[in-house]
C-alpha positions in Angstrom: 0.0 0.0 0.0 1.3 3.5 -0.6 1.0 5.6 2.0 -0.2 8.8 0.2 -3.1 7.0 -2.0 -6.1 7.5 -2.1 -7.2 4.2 -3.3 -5.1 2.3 -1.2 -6.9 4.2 1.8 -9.8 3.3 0.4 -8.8 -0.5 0.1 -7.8 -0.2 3.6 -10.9 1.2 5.1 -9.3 4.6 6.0 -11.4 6.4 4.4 -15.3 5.3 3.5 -16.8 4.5 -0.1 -19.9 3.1 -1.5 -18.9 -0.2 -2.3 -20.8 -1.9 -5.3 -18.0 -5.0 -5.3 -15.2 -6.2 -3.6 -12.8 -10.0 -3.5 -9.3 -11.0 -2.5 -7.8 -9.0 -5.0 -10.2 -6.4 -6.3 -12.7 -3.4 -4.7 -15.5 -1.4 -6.7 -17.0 1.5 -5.4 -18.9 4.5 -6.8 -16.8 7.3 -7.7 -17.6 10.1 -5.3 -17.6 12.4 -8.4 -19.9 11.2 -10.6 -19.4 12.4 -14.2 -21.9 10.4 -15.6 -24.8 8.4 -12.7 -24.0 5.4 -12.1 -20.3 6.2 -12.6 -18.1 3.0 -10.9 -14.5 2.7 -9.9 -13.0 -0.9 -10.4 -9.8 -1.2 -8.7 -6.5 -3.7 -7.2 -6.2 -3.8 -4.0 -2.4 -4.0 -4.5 -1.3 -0.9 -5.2 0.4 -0.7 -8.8 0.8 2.7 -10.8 -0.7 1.8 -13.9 -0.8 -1.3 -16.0 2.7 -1.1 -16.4 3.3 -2.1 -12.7 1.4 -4.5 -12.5 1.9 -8.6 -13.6 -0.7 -9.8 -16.2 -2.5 -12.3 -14.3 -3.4 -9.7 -11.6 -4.7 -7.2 -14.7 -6.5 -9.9 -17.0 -8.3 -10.4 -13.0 -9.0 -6.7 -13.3 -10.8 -6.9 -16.5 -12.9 -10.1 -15.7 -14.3 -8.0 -12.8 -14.6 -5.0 -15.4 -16.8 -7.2 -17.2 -18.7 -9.2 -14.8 -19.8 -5.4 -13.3 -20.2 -3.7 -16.6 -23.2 -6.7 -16.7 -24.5 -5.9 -13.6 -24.1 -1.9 -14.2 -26.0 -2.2 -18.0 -28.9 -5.0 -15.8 -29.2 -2.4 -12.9 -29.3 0.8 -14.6 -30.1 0.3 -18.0 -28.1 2.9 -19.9 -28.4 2.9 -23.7 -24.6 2.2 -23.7 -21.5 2.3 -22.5 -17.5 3.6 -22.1 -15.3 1.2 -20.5 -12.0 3.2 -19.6 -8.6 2.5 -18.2 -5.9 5.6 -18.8 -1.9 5.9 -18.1 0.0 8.5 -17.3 -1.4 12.3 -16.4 -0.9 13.1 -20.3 -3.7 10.1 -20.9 -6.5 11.8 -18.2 -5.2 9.2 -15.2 -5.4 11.7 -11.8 -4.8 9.3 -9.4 -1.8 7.3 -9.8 -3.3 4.0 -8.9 -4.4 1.4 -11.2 -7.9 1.9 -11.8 -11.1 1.1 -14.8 -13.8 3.6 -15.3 -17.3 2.2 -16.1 -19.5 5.2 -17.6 -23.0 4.6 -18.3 -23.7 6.3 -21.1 -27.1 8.3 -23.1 -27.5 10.4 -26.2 -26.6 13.8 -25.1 -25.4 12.9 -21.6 -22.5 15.8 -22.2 -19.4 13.8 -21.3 -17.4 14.0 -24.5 -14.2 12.0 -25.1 -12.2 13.7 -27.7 -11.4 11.9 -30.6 -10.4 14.3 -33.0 -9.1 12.8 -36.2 -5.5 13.3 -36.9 -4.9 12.4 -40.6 -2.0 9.9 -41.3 -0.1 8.4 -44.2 0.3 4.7 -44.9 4.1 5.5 -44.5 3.4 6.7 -40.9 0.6 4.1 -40.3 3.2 1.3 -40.9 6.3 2.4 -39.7 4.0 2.6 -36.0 3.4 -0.7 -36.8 6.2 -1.9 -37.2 7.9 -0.4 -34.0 5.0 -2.1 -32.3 5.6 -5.5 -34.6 9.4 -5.4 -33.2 8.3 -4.6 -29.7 6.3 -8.2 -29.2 9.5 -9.8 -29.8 11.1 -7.4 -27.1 7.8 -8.5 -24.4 7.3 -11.3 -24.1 6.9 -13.1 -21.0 10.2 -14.0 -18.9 11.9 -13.7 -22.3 10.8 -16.5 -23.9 10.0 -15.7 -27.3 6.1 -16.2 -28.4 6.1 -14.4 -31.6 8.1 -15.2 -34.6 8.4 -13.9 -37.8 7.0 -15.8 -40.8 6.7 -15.5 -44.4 3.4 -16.7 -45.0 1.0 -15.0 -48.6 -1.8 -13.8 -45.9 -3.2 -10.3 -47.2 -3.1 -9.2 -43.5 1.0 -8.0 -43.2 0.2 -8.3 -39.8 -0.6 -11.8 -39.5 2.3 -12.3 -42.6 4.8 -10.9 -40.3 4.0 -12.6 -37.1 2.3 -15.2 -35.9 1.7 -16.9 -32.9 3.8 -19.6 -31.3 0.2 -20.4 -29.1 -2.8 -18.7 -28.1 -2.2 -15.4 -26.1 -2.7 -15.5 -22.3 -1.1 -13.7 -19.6 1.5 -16.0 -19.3 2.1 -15.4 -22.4 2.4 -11.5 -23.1 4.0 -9.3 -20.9 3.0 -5.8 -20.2 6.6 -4.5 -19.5 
């Protein structure tokens, strides 16, 4: 637990929060600052940064909670949709520096915007992204035991003709690092 964190004071029972969910390894509470109603906090009780910090068992955990209440949330309160949200970094909206998923119920003209302006790209920039991302799987993967390997196969897809996989992905077998 880190000392200054709101969340972890949370998870400790320091300071109080509607619950909605809690287990072994994850709490759920309603944020206290609802930007939309119904507006639920899914978090790890160990403390971890971002999804950076933390192993890949403990996150794919995080996100079969996200789901499981996402149900519940869309039974319960009916909204006509909605926005499932996890940020990184204070340059990606994340204000407190605790691992943490955002479930937003959602309605036509509800006035929460997220902003997805367009920026126009090239296919020249489109693939050399790609392929600094393409190179990276080699680089993370879990423990360093390769799980993607080049391949020369005639697929149209040149991402499945550059790399396929050794076995199905699980979080044993992609790290987050």
């Amino acid at each position: 637990m880190a000392a200054d964190c709101v969340f972890c004071s949370i998870v400790e029972g320091s300071i109080p929060a509607t619950f909605v969910y809690e287990d072994d390894d994850t709490i759920a509470f309603m944020d206290r600052t609802q930007t939309v109603p119904g507006h639920v906090l899914i978090v790890p009780r160990q403390h971890a940064a971002n999804l950076f910090e933390i192993d890949p068992e403990a996150y794919a955990r995080l996100f079969s909670v996200t789901a499981h209440l996402a149900r519940a949330v869309k039974a319960g309160l009916n909204p006509a949709a909605m926005s499932i949200l996890q940020n990184n970094g204070r340059e990606a909206g994340q204000t407190v520096d605790h691992l943490h998923v955002h479930i937003l119920t959602r309605e036509a003209h509800d006035g929460y915007r997220i902003n997805w302006d367009d920026l126009p790209a090239n296919a020249e920039q489109l693939e050399g992204w790609a392929v600094r991302i393409r190179e990276n799987l080699l680089l993370a993967s879990h423990q360093g035991e390769q799980r993607f390997v080049p391949t020369e196969t005639a697929t149209p897809n040149p991402i499945r003709s550059f790399y396929h996989l050794t076995a199905p992905p699980t979080a044993d077998t992609i790290a987050l690092s």
